[in-house]
PDB file with SEQRES, HELIX, SHEET and CRYST1 records, atoms N, CA, C and O in Angstrom:
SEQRES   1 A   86  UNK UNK UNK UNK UNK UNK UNK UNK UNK UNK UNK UNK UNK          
SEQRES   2 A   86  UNK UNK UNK UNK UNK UNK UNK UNK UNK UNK UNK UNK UNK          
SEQRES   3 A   86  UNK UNK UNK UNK UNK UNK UNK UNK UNK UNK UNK UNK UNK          
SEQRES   4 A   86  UNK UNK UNK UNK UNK UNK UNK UNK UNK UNK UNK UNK UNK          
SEQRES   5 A   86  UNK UNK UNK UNK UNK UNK UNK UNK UNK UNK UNK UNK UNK          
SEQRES   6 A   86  UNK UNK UNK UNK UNK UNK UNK UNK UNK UNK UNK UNK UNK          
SEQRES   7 A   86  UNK UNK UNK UNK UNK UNK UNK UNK                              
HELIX    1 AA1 UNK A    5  UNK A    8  1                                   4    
HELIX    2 AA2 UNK A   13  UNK A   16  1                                   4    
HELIX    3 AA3 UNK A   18  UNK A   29  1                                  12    
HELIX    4 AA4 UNK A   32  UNK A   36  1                                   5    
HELIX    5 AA5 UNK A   40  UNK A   47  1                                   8    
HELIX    6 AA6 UNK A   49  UNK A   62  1                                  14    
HELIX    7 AA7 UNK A   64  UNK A   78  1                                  15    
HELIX    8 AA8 UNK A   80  UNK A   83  1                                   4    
CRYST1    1.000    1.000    1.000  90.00  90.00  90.00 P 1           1          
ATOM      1  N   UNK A   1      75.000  87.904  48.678  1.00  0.00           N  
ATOM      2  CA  UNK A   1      74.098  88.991  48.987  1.00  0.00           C  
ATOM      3  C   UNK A   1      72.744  88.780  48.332  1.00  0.00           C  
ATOM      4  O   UNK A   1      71.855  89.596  48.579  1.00  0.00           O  
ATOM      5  N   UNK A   2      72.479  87.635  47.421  1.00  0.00           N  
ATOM      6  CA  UNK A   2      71.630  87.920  46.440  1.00  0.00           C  
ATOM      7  C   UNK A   2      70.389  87.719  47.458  1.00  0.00           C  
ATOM      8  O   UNK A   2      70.637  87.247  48.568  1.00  0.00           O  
ATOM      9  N   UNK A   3      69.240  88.016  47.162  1.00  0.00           N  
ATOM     10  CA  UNK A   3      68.037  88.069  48.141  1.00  0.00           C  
ATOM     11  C   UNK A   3      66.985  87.394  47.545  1.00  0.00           C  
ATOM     12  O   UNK A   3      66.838  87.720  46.367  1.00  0.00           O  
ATOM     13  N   UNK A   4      66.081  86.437  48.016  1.00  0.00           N  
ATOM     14  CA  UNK A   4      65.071  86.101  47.221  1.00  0.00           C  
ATOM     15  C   UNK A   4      63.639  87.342  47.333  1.00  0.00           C  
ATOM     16  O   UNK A   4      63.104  87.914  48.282  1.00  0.00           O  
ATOM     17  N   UNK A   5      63.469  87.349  46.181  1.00  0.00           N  
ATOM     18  CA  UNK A   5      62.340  87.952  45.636  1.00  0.00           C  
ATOM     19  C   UNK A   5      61.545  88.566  47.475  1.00  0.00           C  
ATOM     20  O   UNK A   5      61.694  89.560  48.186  1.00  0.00           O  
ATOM     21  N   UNK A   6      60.921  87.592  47.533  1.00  0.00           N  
ATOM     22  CA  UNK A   6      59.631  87.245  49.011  1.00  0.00           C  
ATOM     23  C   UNK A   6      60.434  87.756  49.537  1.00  0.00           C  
ATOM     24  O   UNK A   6      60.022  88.913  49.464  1.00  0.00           O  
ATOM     25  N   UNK A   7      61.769  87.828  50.304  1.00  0.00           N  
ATOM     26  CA  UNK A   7      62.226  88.523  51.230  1.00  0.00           C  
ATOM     27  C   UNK A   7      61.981  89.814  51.150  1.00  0.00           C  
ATOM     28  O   UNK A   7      61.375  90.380  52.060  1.00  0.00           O  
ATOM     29  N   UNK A   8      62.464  90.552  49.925  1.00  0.00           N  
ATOM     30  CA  UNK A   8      62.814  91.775  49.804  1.00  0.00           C  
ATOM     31  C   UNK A   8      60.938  91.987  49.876  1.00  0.00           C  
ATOM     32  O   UNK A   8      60.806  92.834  50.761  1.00  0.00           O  
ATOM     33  N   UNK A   9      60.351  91.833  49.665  1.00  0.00           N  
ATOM     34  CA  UNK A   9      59.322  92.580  49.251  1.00  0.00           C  
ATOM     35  C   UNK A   9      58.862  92.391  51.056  1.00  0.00           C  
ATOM     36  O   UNK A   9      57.955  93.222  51.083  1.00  0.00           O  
ATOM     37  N   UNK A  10      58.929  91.884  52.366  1.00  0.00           N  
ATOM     38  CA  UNK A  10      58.880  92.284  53.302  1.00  0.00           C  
ATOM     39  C   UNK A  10      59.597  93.526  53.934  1.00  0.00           C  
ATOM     40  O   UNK A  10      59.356  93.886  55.086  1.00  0.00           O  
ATOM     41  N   UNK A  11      60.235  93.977  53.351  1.00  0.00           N  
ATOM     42  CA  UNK A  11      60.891  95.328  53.375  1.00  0.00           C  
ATOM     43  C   UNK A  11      60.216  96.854  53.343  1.00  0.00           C  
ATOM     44  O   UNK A  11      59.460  97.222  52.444  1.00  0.00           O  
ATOM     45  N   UNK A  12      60.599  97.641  54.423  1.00  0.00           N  
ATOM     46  CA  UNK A  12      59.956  98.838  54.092  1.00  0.00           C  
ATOM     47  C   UNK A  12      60.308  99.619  52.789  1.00  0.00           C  
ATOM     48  O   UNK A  12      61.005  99.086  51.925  1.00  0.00           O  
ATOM     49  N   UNK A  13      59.705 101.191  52.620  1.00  0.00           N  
ATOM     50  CA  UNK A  13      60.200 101.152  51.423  1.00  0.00           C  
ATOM     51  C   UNK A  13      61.542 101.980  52.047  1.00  0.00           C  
ATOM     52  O   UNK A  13      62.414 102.236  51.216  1.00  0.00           O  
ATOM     53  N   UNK A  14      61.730 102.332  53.163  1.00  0.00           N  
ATOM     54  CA  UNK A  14      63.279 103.253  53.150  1.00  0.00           C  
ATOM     55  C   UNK A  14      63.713 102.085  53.399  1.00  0.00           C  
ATOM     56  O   UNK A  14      63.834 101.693  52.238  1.00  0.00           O  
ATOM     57  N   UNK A  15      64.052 101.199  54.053  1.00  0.00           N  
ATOM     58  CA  UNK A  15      64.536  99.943  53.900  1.00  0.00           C  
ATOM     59  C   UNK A  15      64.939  99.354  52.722  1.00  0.00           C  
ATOM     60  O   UNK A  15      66.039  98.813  52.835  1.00  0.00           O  
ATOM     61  N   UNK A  16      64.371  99.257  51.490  1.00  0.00           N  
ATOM     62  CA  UNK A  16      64.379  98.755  50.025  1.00  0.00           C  
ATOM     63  C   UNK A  16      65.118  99.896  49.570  1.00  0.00           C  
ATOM     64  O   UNK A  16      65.802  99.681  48.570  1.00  0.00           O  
ATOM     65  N   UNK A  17      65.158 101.085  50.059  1.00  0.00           N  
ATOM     66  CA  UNK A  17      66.024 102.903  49.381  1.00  0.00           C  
ATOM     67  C   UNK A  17      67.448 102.257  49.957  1.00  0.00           C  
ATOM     68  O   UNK A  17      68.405 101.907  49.267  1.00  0.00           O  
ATOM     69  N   UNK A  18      67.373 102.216  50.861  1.00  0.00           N  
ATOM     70  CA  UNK A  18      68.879 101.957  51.753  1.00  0.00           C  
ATOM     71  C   UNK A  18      69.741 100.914  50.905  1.00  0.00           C  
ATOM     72  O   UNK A  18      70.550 101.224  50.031  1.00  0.00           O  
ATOM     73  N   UNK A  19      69.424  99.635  51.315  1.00  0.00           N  
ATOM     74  CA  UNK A  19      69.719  98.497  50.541  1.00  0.00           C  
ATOM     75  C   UNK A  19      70.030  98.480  48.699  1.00  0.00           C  
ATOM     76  O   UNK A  19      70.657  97.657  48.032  1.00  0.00           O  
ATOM     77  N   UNK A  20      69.301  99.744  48.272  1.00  0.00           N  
ATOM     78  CA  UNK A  20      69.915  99.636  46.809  1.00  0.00           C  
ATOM     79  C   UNK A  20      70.715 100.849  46.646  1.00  0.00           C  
ATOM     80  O   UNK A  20      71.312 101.127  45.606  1.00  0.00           O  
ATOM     81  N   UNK A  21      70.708 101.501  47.617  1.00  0.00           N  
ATOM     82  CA  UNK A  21      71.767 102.497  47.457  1.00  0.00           C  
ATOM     83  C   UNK A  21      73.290 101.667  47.855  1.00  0.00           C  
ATOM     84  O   UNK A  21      74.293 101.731  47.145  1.00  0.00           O  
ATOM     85  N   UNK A  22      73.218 101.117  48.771  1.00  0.00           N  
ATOM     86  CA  UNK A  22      74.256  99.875  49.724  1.00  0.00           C  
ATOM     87  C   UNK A  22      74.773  98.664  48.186  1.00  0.00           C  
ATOM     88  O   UNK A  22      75.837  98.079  47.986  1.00  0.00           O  
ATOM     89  N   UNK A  23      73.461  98.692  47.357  1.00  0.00           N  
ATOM     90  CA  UNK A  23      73.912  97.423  46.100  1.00  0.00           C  
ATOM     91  C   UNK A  23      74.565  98.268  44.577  1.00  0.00           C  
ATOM     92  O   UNK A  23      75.390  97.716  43.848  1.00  0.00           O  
ATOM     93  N   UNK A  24      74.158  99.291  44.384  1.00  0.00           N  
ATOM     94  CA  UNK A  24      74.509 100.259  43.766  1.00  0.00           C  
ATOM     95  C   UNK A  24      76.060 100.471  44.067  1.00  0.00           C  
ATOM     96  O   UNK A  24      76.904 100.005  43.301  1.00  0.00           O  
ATOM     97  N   UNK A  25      76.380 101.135  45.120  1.00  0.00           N  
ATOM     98  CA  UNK A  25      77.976 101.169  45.515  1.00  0.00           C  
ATOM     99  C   UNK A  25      78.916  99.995  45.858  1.00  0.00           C  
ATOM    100  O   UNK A  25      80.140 100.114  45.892  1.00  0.00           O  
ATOM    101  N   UNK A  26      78.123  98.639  46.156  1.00  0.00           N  
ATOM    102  CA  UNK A  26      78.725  97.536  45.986  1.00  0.00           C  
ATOM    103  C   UNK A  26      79.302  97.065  44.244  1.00  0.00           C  
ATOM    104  O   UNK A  26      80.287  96.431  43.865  1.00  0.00           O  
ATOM    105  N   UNK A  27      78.269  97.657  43.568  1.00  0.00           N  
ATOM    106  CA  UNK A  27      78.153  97.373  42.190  1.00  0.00           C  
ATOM    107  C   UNK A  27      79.397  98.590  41.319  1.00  0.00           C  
ATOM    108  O   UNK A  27      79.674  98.393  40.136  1.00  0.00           O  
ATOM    109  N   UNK A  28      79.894  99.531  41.932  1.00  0.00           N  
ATOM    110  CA  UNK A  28      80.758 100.231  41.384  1.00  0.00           C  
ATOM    111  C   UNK A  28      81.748  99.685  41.581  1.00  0.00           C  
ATOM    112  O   UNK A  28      82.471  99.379  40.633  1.00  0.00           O  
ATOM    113  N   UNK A  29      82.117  99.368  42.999  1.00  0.00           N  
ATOM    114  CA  UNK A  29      83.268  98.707  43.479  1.00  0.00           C  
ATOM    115  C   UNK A  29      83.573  96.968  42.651  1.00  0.00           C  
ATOM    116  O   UNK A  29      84.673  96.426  42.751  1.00  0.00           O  
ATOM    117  N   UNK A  30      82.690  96.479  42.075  1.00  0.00           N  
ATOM    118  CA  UNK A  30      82.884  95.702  41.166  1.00  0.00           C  
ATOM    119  C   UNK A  30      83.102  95.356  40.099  1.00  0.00           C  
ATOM    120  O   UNK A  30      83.490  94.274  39.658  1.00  0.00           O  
ATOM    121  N   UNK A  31      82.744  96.690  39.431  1.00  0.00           N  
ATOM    122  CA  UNK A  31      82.985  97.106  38.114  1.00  0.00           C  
ATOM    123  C   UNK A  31      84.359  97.291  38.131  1.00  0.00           C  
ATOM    124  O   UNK A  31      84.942  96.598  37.298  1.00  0.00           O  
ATOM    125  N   UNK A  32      84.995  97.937  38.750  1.00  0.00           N  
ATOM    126  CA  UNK A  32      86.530  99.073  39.115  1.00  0.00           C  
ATOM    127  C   UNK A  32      87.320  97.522  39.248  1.00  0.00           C  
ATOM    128  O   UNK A  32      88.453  97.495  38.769  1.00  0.00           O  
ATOM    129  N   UNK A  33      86.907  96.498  39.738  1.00  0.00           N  
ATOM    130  CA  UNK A  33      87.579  95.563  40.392  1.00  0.00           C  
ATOM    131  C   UNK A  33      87.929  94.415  38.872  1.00  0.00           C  
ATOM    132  O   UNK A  33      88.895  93.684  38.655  1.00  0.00           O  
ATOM    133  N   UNK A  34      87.113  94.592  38.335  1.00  0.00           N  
ATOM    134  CA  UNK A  34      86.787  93.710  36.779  1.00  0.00           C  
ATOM    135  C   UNK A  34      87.559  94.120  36.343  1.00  0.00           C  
ATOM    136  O   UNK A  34      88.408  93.322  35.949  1.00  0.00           O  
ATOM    137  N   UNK A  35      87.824  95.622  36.100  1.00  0.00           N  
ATOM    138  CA  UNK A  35      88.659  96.547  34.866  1.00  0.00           C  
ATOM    139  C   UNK A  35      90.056  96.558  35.473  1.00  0.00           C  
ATOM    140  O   UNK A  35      90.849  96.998  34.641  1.00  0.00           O  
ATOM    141  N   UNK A  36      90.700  96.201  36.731  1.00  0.00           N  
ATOM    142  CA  UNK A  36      91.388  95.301  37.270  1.00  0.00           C  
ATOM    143  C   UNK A  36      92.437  94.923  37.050  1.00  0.00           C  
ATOM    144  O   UNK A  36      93.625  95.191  36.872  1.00  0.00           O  
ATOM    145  N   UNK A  37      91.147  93.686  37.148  1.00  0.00           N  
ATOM    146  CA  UNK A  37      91.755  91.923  36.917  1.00  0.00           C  
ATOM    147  C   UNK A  37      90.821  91.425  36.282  1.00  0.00           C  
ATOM    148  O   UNK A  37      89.730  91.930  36.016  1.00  0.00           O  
ATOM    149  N   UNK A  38      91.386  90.020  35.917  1.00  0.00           N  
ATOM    150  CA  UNK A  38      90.621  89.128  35.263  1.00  0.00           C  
ATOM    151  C   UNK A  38      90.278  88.341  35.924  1.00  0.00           C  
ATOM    152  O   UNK A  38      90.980  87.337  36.037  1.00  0.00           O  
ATOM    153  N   UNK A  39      88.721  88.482  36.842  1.00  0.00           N  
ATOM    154  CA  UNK A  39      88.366  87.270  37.296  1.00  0.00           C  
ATOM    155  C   UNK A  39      87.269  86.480  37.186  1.00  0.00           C  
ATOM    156  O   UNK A  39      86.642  87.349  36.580  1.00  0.00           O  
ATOM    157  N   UNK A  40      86.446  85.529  37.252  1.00  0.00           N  
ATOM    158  CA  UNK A  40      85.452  85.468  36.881  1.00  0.00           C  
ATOM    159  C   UNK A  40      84.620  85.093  37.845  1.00  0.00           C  
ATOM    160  O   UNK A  40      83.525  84.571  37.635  1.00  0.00           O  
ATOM    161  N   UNK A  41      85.159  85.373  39.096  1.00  0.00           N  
ATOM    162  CA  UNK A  41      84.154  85.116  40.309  1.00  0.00           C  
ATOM    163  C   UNK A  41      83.528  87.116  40.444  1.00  0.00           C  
ATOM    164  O   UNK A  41      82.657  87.479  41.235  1.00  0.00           O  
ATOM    165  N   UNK A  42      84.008  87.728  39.808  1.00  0.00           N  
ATOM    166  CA  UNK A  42      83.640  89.487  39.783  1.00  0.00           C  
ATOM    167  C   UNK A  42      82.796  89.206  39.300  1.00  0.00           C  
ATOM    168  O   UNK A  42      81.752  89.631  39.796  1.00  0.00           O  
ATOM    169  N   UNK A  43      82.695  88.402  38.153  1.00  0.00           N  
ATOM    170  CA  UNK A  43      81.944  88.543  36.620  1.00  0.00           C  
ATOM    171  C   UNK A  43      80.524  88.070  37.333  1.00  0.00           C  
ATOM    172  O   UNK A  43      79.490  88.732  37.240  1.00  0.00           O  
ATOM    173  N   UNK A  44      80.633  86.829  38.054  1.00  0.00           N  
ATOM    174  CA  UNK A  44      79.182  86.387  38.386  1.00  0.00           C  
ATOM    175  C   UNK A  44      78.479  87.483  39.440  1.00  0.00           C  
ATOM    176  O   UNK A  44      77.332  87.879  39.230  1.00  0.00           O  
ATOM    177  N   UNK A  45      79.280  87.952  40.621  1.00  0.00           N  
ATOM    178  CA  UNK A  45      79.019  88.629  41.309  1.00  0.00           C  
ATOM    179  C   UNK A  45      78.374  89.976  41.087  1.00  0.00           C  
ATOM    180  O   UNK A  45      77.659  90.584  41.884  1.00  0.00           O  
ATOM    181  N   UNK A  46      78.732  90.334  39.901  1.00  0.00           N  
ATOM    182  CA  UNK A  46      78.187  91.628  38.977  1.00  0.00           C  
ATOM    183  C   UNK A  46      77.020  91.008  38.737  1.00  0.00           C  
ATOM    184  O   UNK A  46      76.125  91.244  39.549  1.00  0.00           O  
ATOM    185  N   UNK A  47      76.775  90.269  37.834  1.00  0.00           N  
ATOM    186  CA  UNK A  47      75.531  89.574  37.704  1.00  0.00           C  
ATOM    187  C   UNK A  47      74.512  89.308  38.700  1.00  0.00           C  
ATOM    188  O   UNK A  47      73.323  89.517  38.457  1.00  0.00           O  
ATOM    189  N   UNK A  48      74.839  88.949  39.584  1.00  0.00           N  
ATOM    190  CA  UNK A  48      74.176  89.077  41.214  1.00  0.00           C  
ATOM    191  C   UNK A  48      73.845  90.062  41.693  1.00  0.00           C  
ATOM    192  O   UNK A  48      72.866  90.196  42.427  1.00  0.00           O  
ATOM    193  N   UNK A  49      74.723  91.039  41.305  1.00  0.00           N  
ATOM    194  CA  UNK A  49      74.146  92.247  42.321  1.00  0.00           C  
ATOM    195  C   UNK A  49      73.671  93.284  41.309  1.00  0.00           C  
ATOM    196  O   UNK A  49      73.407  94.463  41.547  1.00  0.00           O  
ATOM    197  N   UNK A  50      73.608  92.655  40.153  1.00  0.00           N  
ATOM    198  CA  UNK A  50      72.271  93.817  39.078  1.00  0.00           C  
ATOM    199  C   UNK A  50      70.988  93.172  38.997  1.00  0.00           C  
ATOM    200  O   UNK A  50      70.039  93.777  38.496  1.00  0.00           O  
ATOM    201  N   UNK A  51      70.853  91.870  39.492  1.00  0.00           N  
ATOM    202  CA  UNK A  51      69.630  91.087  39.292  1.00  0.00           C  
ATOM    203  C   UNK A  51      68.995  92.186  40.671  1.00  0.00           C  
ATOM    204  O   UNK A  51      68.267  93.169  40.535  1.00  0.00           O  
ATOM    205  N   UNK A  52      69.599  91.574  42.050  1.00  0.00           N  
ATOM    206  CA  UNK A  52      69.401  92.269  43.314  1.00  0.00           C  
ATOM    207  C   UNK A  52      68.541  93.580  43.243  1.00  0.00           C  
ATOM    208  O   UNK A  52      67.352  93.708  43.534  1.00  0.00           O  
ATOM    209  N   UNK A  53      69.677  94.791  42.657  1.00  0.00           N  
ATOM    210  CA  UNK A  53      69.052  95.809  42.313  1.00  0.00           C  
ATOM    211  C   UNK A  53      68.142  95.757  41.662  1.00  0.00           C  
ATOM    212  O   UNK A  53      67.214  96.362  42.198  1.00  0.00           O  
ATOM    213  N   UNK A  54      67.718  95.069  40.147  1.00  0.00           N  
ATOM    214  CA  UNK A  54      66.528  94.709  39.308  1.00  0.00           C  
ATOM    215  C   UNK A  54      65.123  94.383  40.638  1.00  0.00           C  
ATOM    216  O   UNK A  54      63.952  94.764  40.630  1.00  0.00           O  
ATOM    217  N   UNK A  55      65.570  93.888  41.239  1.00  0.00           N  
ATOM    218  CA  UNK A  55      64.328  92.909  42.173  1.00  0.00           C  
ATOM    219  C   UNK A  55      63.987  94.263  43.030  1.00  0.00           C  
ATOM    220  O   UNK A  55      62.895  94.799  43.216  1.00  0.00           O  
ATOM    221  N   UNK A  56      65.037  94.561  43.399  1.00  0.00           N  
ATOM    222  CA  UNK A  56      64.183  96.169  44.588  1.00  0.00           C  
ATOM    223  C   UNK A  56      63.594  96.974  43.688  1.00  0.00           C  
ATOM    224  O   UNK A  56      62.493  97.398  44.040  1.00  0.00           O  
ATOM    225  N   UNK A  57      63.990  97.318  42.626  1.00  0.00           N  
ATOM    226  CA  UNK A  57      63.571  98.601  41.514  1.00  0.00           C  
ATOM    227  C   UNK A  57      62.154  98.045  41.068  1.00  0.00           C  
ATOM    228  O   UNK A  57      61.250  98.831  40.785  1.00  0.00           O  
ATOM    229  N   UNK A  58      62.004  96.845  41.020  1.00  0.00           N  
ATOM    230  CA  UNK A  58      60.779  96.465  40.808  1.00  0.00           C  
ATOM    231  C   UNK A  58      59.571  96.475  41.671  1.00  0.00           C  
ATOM    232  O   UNK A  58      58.457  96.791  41.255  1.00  0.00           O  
ATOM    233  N   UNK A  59      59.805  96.158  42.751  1.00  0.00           N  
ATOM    234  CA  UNK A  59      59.443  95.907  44.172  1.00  0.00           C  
ATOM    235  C   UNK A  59      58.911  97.579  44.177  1.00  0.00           C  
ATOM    236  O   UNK A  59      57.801  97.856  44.632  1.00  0.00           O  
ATOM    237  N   UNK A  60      59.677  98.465  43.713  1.00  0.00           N  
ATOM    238  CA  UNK A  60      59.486  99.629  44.548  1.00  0.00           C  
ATOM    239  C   UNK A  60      58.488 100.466  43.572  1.00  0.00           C  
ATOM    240  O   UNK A  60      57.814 101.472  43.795  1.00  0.00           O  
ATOM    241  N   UNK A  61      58.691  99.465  42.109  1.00  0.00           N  
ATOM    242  CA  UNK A  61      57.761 100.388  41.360  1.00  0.00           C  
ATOM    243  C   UNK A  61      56.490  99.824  41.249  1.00  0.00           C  
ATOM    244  O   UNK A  61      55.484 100.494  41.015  1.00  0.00           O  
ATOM    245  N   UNK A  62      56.498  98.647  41.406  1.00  0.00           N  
ATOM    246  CA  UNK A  62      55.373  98.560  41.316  1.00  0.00           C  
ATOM    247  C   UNK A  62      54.220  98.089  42.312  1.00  0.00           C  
ATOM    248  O   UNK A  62      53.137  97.781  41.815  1.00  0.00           O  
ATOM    249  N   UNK A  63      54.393  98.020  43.669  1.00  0.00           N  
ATOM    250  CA  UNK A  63      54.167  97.683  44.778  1.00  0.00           C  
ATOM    251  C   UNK A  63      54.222  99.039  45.902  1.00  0.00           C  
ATOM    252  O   UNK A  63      54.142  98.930  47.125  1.00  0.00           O  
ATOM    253  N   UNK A  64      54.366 100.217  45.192  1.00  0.00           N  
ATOM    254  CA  UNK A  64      54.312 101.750  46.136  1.00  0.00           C  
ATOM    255  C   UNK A  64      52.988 101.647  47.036  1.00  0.00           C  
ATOM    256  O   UNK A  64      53.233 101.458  48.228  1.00  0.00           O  
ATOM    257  N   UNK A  65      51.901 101.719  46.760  1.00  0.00           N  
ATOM    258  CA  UNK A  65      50.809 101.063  47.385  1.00  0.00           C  
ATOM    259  C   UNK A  65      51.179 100.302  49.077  1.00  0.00           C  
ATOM    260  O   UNK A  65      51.220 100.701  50.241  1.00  0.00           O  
ATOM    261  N   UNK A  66      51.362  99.212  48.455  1.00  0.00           N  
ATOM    262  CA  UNK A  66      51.682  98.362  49.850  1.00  0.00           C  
ATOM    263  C   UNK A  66      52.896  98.731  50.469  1.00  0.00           C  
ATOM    264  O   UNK A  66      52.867  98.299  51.621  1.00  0.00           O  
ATOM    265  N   UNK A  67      54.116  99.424  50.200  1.00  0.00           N  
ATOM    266  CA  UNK A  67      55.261  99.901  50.685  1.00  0.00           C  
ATOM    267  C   UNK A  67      54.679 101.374  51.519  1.00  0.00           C  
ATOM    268  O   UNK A  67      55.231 101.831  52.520  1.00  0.00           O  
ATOM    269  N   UNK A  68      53.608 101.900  50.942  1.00  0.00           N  
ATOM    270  CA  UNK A  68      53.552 102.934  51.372  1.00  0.00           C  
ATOM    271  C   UNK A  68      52.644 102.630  52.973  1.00  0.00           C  
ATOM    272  O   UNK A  68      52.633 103.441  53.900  1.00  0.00           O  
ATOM    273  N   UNK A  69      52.001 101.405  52.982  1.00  0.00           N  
ATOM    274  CA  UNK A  69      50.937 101.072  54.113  1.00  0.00           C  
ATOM    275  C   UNK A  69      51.755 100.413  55.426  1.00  0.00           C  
ATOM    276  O   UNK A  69      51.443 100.350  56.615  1.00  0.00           O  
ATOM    277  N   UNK A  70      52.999  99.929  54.654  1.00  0.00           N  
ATOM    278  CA  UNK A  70      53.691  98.923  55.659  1.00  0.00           C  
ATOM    279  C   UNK A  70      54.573 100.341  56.264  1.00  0.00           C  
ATOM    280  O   UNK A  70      55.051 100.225  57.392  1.00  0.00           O  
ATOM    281  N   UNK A  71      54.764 101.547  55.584  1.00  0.00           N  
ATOM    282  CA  UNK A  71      55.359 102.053  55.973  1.00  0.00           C  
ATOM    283  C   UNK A  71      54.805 103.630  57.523  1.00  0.00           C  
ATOM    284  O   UNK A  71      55.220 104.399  58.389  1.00  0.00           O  
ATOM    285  N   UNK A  72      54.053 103.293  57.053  1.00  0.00           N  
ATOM    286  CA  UNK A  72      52.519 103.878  57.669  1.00  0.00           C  
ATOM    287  C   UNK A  72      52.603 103.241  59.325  1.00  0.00           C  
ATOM    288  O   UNK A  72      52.827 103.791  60.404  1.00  0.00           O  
ATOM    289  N   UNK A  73      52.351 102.035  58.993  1.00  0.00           N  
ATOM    290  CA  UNK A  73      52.326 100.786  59.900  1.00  0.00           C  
ATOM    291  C   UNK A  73      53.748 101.279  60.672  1.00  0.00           C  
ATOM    292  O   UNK A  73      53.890 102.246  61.421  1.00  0.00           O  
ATOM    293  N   UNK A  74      54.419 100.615  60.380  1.00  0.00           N  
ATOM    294  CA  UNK A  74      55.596 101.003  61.232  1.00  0.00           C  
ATOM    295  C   UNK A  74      56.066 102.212  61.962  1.00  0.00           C  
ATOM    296  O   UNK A  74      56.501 102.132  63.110  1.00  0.00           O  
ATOM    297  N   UNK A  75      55.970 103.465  61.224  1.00  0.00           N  
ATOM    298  CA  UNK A  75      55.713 104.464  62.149  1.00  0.00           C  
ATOM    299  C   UNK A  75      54.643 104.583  63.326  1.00  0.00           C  
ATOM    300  O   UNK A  75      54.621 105.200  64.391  1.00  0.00           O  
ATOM    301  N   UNK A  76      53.991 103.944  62.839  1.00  0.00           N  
ATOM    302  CA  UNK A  76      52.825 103.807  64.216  1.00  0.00           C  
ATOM    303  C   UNK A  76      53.062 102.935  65.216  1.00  0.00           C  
ATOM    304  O   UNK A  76      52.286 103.103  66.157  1.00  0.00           O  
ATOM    305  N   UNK A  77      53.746 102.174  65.348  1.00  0.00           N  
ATOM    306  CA  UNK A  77      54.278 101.205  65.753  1.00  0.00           C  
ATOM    307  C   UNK A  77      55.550 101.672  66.405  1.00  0.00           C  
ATOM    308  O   UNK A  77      55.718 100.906  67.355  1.00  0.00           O  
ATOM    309  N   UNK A  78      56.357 102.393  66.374  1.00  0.00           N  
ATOM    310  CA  UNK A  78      57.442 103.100  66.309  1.00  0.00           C  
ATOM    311  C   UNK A  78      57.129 104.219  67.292  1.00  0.00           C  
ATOM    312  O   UNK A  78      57.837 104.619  68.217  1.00  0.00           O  
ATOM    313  N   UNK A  79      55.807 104.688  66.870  1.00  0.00           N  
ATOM    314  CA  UNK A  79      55.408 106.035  67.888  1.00  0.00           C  
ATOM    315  C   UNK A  79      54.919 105.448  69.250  1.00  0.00           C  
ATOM    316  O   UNK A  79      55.137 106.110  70.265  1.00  0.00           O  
ATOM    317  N   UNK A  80      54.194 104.106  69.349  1.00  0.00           N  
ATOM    318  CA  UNK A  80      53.989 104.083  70.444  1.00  0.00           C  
ATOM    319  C   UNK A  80      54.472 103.110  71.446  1.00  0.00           C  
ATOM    320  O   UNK A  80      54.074 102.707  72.539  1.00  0.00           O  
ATOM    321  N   UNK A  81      55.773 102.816  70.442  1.00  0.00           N  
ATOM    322  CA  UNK A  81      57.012 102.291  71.372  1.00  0.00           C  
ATOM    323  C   UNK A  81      57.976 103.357  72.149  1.00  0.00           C  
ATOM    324  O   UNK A  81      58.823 103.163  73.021  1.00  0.00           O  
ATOM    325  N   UNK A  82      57.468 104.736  71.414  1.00  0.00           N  
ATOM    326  CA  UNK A  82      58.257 106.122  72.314  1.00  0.00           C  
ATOM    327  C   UNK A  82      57.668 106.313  72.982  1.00  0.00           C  
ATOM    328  O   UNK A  82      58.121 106.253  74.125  1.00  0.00           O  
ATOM    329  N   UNK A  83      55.927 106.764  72.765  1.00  0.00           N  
ATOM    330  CA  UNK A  83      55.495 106.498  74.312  1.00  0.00           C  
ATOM    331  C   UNK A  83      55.589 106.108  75.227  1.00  0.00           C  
ATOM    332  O   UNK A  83      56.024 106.822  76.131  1.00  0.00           O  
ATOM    333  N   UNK A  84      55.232 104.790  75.463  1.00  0.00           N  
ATOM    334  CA  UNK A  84      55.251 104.208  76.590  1.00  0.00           C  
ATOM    335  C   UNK A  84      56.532 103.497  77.056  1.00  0.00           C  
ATOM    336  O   UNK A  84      56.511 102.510  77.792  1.00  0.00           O  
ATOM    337  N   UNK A  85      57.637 104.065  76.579  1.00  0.00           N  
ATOM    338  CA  UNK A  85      59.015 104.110  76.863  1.00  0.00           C  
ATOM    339  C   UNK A  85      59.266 105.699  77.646  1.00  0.00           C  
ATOM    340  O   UNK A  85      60.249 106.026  78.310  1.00  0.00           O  
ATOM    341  N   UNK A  86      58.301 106.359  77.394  1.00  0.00           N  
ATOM    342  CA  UNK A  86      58.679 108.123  78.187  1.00  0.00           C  
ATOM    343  C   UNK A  86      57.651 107.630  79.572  1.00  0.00           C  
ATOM    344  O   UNK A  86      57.474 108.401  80.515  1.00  0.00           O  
TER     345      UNK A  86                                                      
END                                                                             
């Protein structure tokens, strides 16, 4: 799942909301899965998917600006694909 950096930051920002809510509940279910068993393919995978989350939380704090323009963008884009679809 892990994502490089550049990807994620092409992301809207409900797009980047979704996806760490989606890595967040992946990340419980891994925890629960550790306390378990003993495995150590959990162990890295935990590690993976807190970096993940780290990279959107960042993305989202400090890049609101441009999340907020791309997001702008797309609704507009969005509206006049309903148009001229009616």
């Amino acid at each position: 799942m892990s994502k490089t950096f550049n990807a994620l930051k092409d992301l809207t920002e409900d797009e980047l909301k979704k996806k760490l809510a989606e890595l967040k509940l992946e990340l419980v279910k891994l925890n629960a899965q550790r306390q378990s068993s003993i495995n150590s393919k959990v162990s890295s995978q935990i590690r993976k998917t807190r970096k993940d989350i780290a990279r959107i939380l960042t993305i989202l704090n400090s890049g609101s600006a441009n999340l907020k323009k791309k997001t702008v963008e797309n609704k507009a884009k969005q509206k006049k694909i309903n148009e001229s679809n009616e």
